[in-house]
mmCIF file of the N, C-alpha and C atoms, coordinates in Angstrom:
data_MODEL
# 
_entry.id   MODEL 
# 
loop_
_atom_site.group_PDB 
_atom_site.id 
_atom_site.type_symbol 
_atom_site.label_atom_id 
_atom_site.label_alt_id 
_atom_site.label_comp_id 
_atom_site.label_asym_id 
_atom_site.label_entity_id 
_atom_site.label_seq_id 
_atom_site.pdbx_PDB_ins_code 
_atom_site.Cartn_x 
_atom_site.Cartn_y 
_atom_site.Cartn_z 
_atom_site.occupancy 
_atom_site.B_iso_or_equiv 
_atom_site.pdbx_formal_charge 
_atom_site.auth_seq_id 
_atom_site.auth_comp_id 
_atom_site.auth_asym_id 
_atom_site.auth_atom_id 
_atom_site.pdbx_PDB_model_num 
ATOM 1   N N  . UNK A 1 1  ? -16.871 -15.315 -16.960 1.00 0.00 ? 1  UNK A N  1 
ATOM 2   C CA . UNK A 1 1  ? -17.310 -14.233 -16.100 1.00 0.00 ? 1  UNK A CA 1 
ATOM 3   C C  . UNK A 1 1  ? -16.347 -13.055 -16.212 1.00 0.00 ? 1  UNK A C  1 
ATOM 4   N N  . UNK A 1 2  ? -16.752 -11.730 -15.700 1.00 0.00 ? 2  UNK A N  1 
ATOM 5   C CA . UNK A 1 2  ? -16.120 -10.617 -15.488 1.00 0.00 ? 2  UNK A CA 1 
ATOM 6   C C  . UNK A 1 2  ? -15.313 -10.779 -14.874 1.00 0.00 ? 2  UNK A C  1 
ATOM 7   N N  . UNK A 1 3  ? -13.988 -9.860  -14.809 1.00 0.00 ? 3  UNK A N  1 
ATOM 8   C CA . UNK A 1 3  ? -13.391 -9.995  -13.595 1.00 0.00 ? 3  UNK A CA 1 
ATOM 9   C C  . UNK A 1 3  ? -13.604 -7.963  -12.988 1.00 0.00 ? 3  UNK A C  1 
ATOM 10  N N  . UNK A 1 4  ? -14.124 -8.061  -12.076 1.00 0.00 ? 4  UNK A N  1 
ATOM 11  C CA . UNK A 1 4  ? -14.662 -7.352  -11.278 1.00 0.00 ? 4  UNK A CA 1 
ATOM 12  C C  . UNK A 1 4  ? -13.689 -6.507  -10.159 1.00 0.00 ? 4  UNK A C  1 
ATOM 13  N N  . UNK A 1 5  ? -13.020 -5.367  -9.791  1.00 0.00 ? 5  UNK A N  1 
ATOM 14  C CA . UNK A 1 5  ? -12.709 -4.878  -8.640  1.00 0.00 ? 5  UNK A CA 1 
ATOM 15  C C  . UNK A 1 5  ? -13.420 -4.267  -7.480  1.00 0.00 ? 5  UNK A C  1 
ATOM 16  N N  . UNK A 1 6  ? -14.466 -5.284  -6.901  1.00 0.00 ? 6  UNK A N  1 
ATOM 17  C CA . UNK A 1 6  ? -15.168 -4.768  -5.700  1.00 0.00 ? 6  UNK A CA 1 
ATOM 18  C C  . UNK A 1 6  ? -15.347 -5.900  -4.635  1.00 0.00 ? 6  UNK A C  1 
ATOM 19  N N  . UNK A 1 7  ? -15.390 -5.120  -3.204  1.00 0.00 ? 7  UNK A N  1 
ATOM 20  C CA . UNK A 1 7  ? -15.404 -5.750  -1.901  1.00 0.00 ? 7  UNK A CA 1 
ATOM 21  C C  . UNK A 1 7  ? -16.692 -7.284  -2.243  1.00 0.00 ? 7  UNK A C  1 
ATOM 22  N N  . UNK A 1 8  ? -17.030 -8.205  -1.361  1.00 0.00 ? 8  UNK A N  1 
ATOM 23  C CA . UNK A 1 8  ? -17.914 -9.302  -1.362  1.00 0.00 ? 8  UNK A CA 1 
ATOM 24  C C  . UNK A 1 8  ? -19.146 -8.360  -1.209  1.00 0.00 ? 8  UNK A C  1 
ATOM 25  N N  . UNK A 1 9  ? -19.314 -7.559  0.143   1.00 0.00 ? 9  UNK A N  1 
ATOM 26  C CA . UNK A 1 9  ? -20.103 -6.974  0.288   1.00 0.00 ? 9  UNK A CA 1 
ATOM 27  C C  . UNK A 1 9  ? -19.748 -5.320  0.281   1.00 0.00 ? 9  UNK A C  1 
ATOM 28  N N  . UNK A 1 10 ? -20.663 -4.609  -0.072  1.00 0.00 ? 10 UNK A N  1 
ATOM 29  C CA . UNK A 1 10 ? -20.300 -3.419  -0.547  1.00 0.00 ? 10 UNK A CA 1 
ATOM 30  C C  . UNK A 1 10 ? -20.922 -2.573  1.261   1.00 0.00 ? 10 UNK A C  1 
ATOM 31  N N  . UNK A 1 11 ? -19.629 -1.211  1.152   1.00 0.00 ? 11 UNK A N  1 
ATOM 32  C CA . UNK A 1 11 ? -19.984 -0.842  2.300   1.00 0.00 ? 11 UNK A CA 1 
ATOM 33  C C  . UNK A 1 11 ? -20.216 0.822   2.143   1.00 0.00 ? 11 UNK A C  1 
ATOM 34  N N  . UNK A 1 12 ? -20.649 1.781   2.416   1.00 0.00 ? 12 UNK A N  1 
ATOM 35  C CA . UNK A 1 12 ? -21.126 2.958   1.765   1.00 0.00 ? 12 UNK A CA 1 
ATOM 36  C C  . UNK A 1 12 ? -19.459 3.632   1.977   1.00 0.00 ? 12 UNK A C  1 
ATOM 37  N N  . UNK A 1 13 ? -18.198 3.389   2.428   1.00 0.00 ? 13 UNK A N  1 
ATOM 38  C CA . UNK A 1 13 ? -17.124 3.679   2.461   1.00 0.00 ? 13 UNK A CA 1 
ATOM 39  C C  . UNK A 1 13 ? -16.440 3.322   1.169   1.00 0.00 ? 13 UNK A C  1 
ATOM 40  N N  . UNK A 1 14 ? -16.917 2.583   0.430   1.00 0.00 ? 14 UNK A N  1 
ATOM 41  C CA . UNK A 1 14 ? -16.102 1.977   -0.560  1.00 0.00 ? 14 UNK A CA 1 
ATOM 42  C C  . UNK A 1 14 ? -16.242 2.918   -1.614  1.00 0.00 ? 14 UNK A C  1 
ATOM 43  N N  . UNK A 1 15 ? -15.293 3.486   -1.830  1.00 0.00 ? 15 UNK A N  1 
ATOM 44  C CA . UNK A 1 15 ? -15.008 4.220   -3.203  1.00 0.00 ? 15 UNK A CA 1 
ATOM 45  C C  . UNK A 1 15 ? -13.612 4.593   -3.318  1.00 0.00 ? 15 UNK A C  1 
ATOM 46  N N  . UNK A 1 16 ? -13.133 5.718   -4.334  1.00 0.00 ? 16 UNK A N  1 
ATOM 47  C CA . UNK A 1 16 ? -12.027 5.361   -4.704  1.00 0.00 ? 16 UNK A CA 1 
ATOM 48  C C  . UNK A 1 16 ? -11.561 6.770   -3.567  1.00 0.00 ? 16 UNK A C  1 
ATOM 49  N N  . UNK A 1 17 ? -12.217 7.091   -3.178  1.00 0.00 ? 17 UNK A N  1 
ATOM 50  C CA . UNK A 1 17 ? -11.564 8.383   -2.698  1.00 0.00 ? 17 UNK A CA 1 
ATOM 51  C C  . UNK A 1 17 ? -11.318 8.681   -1.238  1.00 0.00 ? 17 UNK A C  1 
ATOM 52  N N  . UNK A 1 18 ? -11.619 7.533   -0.878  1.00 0.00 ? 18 UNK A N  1 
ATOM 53  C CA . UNK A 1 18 ? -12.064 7.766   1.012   1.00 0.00 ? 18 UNK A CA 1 
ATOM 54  C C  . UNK A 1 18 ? -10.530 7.537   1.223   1.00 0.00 ? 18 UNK A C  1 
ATOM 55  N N  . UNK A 1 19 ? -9.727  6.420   0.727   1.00 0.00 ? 19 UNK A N  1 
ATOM 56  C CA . UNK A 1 19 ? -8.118  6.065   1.529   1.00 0.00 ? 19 UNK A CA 1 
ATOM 57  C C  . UNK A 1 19 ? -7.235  7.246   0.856   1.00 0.00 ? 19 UNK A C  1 
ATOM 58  N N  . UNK A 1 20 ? -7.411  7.847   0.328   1.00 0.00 ? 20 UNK A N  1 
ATOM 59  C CA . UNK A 1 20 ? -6.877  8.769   -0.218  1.00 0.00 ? 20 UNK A CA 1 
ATOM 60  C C  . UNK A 1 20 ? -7.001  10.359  -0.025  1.00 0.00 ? 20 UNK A C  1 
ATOM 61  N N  . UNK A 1 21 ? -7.941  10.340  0.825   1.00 0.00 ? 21 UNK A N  1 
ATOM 62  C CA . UNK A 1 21 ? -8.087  11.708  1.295   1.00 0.00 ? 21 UNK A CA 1 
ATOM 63  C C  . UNK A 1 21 ? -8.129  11.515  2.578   1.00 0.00 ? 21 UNK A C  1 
ATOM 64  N N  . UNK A 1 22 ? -8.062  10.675  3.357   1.00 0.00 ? 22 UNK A N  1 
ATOM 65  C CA . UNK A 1 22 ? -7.932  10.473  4.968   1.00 0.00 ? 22 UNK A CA 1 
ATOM 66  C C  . UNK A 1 22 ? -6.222  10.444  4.830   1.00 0.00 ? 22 UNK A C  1 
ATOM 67  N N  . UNK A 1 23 ? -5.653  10.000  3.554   1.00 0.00 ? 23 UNK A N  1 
ATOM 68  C CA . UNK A 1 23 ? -3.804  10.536  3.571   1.00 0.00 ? 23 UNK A CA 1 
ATOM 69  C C  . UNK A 1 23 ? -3.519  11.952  3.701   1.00 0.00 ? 23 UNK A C  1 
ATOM 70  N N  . UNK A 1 24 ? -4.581  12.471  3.154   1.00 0.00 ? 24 UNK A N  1 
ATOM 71  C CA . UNK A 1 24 ? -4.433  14.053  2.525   1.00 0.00 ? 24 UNK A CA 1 
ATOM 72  C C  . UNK A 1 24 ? -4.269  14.925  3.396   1.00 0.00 ? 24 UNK A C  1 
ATOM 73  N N  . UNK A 1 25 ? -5.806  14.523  4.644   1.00 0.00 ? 25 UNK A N  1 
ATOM 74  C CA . UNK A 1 25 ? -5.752  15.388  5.777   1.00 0.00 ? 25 UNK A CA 1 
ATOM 75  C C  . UNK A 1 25 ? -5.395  14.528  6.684   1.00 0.00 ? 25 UNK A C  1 
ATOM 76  N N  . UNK A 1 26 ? -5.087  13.981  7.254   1.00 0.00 ? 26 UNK A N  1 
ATOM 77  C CA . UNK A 1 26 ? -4.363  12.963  8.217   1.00 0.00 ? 26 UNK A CA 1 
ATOM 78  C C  . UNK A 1 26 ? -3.210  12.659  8.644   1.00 0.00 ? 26 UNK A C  1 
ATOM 79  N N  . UNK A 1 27 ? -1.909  12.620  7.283   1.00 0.00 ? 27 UNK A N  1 
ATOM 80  C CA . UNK A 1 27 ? -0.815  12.253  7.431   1.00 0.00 ? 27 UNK A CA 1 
ATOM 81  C C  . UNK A 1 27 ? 0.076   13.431  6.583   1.00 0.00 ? 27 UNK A C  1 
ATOM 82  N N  . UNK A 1 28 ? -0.340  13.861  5.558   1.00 0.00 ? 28 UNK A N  1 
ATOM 83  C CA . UNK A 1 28 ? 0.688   14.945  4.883   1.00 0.00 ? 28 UNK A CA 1 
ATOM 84  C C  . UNK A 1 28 ? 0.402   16.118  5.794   1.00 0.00 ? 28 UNK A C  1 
ATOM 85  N N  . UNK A 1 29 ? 1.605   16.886  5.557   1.00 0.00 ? 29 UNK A N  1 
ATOM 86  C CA . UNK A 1 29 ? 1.620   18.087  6.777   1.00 0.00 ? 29 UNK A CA 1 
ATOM 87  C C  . UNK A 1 29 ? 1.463   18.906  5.250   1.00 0.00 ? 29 UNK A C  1 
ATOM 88  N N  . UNK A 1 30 ? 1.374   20.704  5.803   1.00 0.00 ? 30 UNK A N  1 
ATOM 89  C CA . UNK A 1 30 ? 1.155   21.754  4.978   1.00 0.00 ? 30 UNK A CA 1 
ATOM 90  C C  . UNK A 1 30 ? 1.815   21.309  3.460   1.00 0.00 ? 30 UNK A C  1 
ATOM 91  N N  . UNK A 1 31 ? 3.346   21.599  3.911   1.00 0.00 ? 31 UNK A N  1 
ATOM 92  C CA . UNK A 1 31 ? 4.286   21.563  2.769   1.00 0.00 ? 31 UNK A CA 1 
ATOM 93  C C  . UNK A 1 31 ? 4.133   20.315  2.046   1.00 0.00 ? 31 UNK A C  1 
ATOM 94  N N  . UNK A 1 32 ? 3.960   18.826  2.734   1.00 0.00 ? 32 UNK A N  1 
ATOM 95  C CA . UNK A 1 32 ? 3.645   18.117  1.605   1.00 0.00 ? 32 UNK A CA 1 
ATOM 96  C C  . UNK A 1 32 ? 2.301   17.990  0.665   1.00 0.00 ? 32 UNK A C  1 
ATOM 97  N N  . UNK A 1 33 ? 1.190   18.878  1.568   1.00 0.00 ? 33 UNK A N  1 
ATOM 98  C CA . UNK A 1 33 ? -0.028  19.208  0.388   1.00 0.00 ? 33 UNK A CA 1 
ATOM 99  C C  . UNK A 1 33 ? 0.392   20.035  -0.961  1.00 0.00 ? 33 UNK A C  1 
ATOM 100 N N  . UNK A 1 34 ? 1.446   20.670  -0.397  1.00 0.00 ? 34 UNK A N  1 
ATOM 101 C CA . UNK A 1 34 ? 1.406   22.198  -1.203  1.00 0.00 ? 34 UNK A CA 1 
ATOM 102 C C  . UNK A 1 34 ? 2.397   21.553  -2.164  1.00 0.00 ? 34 UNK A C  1 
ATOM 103 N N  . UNK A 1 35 ? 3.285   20.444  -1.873  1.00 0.00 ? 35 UNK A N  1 
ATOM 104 C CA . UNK A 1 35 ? 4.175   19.618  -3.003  1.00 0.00 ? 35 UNK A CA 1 
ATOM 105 C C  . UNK A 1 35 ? 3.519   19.371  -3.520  1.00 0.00 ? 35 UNK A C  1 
ATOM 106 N N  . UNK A 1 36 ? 2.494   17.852  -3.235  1.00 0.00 ? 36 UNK A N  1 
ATOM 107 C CA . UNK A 1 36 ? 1.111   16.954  -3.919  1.00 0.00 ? 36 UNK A CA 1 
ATOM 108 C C  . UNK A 1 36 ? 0.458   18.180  -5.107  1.00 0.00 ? 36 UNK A C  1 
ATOM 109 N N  . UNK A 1 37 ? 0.382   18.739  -4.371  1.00 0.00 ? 37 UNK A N  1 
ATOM 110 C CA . UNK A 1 37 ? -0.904  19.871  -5.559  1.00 0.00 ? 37 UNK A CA 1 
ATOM 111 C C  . UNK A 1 37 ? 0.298   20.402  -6.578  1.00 0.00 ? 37 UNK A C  1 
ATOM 112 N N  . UNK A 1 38 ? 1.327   21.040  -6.507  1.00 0.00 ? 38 UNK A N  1 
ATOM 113 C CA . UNK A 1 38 ? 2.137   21.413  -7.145  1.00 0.00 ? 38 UNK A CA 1 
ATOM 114 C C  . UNK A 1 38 ? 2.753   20.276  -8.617  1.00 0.00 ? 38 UNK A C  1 
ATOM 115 N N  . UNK A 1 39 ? 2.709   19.153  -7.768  1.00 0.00 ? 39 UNK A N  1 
ATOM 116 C CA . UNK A 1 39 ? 3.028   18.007  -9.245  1.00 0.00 ? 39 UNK A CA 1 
ATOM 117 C C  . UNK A 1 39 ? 2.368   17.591  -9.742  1.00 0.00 ? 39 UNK A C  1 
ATOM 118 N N  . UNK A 1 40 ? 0.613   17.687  -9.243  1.00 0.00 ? 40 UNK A N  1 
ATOM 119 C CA . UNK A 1 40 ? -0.507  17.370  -9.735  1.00 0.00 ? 40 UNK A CA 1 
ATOM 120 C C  . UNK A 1 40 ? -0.532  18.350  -11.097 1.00 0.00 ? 40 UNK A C  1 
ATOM 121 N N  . UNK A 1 41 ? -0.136  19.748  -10.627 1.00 0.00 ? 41 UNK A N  1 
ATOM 122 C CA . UNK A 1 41 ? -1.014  20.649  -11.505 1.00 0.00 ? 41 UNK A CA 1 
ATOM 123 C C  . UNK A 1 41 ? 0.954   21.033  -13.007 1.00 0.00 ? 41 UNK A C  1 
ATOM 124 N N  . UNK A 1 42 ? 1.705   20.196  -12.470 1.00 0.00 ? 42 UNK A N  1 
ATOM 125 C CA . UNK A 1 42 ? 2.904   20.115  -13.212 1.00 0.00 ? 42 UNK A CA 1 
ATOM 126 C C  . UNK A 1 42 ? 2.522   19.131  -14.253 1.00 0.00 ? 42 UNK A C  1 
ATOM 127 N N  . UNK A 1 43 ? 1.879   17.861  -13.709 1.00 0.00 ? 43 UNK A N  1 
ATOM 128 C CA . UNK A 1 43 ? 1.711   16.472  -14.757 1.00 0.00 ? 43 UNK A CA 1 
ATOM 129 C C  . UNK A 1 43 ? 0.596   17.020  -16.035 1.00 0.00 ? 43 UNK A C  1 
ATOM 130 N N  . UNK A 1 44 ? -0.417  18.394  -15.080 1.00 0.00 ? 44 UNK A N  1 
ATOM 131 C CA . UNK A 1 44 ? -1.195  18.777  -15.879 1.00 0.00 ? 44 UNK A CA 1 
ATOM 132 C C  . UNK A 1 44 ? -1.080  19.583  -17.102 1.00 0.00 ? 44 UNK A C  1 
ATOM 133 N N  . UNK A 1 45 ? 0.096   20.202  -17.317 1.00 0.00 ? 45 UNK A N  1 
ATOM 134 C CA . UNK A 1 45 ? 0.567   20.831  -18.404 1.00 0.00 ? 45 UNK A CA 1 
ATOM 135 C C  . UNK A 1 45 ? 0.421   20.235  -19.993 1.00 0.00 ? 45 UNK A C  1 
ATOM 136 N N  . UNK A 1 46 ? -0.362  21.122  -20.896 1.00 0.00 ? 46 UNK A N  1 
ATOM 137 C CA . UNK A 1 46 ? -0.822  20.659  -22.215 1.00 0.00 ? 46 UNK A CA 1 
ATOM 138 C C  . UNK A 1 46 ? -2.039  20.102  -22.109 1.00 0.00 ? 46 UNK A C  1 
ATOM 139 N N  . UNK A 1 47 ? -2.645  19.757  -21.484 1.00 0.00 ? 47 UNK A N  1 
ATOM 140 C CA . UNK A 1 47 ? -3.906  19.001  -21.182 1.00 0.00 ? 47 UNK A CA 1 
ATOM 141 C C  . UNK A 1 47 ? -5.058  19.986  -21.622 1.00 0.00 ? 47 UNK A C  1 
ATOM 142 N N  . UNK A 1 48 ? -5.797  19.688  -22.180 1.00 0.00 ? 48 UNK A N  1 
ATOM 143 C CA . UNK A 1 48 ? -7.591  20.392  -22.878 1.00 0.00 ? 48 UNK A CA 1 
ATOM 144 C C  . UNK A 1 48 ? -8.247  20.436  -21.718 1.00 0.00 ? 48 UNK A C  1 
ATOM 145 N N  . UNK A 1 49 ? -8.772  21.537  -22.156 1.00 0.00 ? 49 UNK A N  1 
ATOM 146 C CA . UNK A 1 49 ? -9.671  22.549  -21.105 1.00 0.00 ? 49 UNK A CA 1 
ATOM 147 C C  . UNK A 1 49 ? -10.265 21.353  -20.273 1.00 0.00 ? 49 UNK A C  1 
ATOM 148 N N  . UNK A 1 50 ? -11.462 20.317  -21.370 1.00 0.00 ? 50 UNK A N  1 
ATOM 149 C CA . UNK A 1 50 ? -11.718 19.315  -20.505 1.00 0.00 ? 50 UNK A CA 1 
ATOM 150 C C  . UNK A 1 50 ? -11.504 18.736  -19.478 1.00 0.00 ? 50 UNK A C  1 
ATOM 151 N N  . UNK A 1 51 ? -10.095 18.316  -19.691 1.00 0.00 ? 51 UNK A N  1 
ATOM 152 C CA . UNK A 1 51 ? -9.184  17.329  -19.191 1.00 0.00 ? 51 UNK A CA 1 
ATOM 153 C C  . UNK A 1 51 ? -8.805  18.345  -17.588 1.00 0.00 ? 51 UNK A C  1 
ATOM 154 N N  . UNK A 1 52 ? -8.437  19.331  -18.434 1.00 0.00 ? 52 UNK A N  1 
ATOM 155 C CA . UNK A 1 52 ? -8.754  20.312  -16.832 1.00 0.00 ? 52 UNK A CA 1 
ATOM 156 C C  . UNK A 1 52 ? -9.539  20.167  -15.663 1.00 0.00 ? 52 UNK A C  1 
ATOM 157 N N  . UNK A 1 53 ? -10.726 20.594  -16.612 1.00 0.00 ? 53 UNK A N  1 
ATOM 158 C CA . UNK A 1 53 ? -11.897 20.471  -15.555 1.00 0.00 ? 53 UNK A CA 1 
ATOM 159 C C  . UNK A 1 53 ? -11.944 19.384  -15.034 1.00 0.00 ? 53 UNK A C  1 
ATOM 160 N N  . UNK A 1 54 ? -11.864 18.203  -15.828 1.00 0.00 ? 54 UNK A N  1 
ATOM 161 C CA . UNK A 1 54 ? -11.732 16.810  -15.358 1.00 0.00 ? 54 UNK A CA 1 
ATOM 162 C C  . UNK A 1 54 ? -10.653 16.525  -14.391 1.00 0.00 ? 54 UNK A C  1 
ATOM 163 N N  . UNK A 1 55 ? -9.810  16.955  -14.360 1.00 0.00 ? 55 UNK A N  1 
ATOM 164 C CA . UNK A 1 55 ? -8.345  16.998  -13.400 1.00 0.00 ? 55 UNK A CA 1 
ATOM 165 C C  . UNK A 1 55 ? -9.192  17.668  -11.968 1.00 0.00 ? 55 UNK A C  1 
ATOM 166 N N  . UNK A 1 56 ? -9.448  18.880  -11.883 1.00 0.00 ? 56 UNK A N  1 
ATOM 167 C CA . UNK A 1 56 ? -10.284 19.633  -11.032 1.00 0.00 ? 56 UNK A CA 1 
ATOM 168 C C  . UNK A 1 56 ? -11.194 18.896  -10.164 1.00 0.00 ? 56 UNK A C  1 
ATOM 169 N N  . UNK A 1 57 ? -11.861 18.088  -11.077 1.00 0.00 ? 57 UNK A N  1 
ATOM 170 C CA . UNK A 1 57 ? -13.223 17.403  -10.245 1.00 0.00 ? 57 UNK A CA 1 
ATOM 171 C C  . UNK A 1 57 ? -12.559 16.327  -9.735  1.00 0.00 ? 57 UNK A C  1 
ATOM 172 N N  . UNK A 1 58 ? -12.180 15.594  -9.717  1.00 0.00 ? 58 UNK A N  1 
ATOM 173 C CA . UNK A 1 58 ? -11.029 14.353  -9.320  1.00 0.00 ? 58 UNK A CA 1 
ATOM 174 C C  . UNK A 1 58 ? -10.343 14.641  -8.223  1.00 0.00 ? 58 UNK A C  1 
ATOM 175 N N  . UNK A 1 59 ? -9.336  15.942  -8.302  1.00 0.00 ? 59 UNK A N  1 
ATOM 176 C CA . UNK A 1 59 ? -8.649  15.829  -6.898  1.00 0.00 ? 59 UNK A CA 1 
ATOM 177 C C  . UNK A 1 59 ? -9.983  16.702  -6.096  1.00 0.00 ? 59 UNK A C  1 
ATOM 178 N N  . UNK A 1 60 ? -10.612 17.079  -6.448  1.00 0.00 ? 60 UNK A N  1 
ATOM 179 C CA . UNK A 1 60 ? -11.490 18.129  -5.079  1.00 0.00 ? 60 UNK A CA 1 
ATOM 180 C C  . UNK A 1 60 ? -12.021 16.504  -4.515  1.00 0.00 ? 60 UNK A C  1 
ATOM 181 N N  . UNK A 1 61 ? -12.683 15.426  -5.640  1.00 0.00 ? 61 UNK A N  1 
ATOM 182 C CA . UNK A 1 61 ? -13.455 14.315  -4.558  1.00 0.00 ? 61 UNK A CA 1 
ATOM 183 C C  . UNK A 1 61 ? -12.160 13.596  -3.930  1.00 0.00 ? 61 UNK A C  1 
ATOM 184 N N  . UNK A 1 62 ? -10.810 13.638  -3.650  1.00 0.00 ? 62 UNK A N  1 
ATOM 185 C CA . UNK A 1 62 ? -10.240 13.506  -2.634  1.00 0.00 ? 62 UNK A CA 1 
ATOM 186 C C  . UNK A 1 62 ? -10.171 14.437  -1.644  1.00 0.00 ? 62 UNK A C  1 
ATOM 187 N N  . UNK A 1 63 ? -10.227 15.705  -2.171  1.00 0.00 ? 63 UNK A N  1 
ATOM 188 C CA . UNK A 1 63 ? -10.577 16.903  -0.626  1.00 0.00 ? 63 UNK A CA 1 
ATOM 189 C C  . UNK A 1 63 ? -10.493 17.780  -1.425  1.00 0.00 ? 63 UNK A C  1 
ATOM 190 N N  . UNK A 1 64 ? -11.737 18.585  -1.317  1.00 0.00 ? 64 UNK A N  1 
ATOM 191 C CA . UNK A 1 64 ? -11.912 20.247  -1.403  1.00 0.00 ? 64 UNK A CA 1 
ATOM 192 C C  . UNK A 1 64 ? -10.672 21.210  -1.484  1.00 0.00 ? 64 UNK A C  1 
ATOM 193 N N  . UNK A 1 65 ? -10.049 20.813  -0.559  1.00 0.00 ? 65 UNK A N  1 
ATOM 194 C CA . UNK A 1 65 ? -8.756  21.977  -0.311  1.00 0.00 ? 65 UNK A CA 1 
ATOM 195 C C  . UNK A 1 65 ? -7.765  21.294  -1.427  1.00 0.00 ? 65 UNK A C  1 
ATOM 196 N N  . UNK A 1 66 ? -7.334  20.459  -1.810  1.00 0.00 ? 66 UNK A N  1 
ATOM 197 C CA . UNK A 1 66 ? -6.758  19.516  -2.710  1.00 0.00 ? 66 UNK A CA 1 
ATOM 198 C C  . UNK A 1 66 ? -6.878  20.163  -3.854  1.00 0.00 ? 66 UNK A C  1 
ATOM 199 N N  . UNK A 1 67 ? -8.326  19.750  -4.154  1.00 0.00 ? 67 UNK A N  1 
ATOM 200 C CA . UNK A 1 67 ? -8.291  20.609  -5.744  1.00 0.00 ? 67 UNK A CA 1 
ATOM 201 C C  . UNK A 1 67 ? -8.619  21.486  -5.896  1.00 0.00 ? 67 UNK A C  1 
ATOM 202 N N  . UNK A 1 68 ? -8.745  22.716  -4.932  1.00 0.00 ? 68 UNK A N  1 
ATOM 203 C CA . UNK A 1 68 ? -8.478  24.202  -4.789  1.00 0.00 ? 68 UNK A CA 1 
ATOM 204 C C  . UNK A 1 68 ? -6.793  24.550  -4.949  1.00 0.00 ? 68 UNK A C  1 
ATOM 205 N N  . UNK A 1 69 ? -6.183  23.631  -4.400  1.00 0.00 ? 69 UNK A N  1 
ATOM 206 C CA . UNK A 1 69 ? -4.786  23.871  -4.595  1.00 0.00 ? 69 UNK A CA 1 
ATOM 207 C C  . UNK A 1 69 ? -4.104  23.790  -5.623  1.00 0.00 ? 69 UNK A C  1 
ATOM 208 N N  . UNK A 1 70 ? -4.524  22.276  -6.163  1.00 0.00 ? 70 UNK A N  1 
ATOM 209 C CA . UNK A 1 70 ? -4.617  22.176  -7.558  1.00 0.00 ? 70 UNK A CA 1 
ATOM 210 C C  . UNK A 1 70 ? -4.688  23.404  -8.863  1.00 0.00 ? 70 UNK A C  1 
ATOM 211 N N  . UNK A 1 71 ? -5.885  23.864  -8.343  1.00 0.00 ? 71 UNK A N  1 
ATOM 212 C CA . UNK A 1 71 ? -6.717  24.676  -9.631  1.00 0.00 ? 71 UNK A CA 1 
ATOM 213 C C  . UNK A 1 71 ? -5.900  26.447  -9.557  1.00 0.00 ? 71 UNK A C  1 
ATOM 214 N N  . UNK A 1 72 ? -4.912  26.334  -8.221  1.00 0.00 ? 72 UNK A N  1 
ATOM 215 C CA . UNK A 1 72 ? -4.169  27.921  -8.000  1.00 0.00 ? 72 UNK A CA 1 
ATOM 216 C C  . UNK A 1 72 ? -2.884  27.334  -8.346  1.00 0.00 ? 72 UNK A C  1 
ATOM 217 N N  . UNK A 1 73 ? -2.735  26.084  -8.115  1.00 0.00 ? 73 UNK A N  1 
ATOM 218 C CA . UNK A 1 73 ? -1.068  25.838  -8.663  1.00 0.00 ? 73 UNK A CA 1 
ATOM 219 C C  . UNK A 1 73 ? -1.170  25.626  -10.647 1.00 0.00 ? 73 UNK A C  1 
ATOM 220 N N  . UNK A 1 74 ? -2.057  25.014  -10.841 1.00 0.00 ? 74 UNK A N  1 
ATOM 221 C CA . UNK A 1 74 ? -2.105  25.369  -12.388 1.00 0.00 ? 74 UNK A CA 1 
ATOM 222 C C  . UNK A 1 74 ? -2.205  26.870  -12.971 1.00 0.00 ? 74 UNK A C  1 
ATOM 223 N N  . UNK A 1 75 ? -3.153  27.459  -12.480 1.00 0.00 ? 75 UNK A N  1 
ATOM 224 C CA . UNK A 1 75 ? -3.050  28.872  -12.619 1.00 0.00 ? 75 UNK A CA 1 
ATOM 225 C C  . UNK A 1 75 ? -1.807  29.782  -12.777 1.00 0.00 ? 75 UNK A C  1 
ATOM 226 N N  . UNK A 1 76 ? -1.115  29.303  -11.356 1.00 0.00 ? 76 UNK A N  1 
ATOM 227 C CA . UNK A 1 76 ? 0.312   29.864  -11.733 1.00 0.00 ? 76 UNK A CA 1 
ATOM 228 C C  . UNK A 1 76 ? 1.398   29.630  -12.674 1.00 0.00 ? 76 UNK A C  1 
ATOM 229 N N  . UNK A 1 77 ? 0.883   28.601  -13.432 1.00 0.00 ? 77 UNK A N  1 
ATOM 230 C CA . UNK A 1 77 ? 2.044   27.829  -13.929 1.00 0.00 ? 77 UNK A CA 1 
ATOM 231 C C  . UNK A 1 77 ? 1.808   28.194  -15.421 1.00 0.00 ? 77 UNK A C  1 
ATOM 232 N N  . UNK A 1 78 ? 0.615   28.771  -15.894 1.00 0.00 ? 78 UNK A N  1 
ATOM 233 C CA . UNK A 1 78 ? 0.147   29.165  -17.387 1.00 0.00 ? 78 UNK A CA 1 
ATOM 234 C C  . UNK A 1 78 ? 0.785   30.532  -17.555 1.00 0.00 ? 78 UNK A C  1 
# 
């Protein structure tokens, strides 16, 4: 058999992004978003346009404001 990473029963919460963005807006204050996005869009350096966009779509489905921050901290950094 497979070996599989999912709950017994599946619950419409289960995905990869829900515990991870209830950290985002929940527990990090301003300055540690504005760190998070800042090393996000640091690790992103050299990476293809793709991989960009792909970077982009990833942190926004942890939060909107996330990978808006993301996509202005890379900006600055080119």
């Amino acid at each position: 058999t497979d070996l599989v990473r999912a709950a017994y029963v599946q619950h419409p919460e289960d995905d990869d992004f829900i515990q991870p963005g209830i950290l985002y807006r929940e527990v990090l204050d301003e300055a540690a978003k504005q760190r998070l996005a800042e090393n996000i869009a640091g690790a992103m350096e050299g990476v293809s346009e793709s991989v960009e966009e792909r970077c982009y779509w990833y942190w926004s489905s942890v939060d909107e404001d996330l990978g808006q921050r993301v996509k202005t901290a890379f900006a600055a950094k080119k």
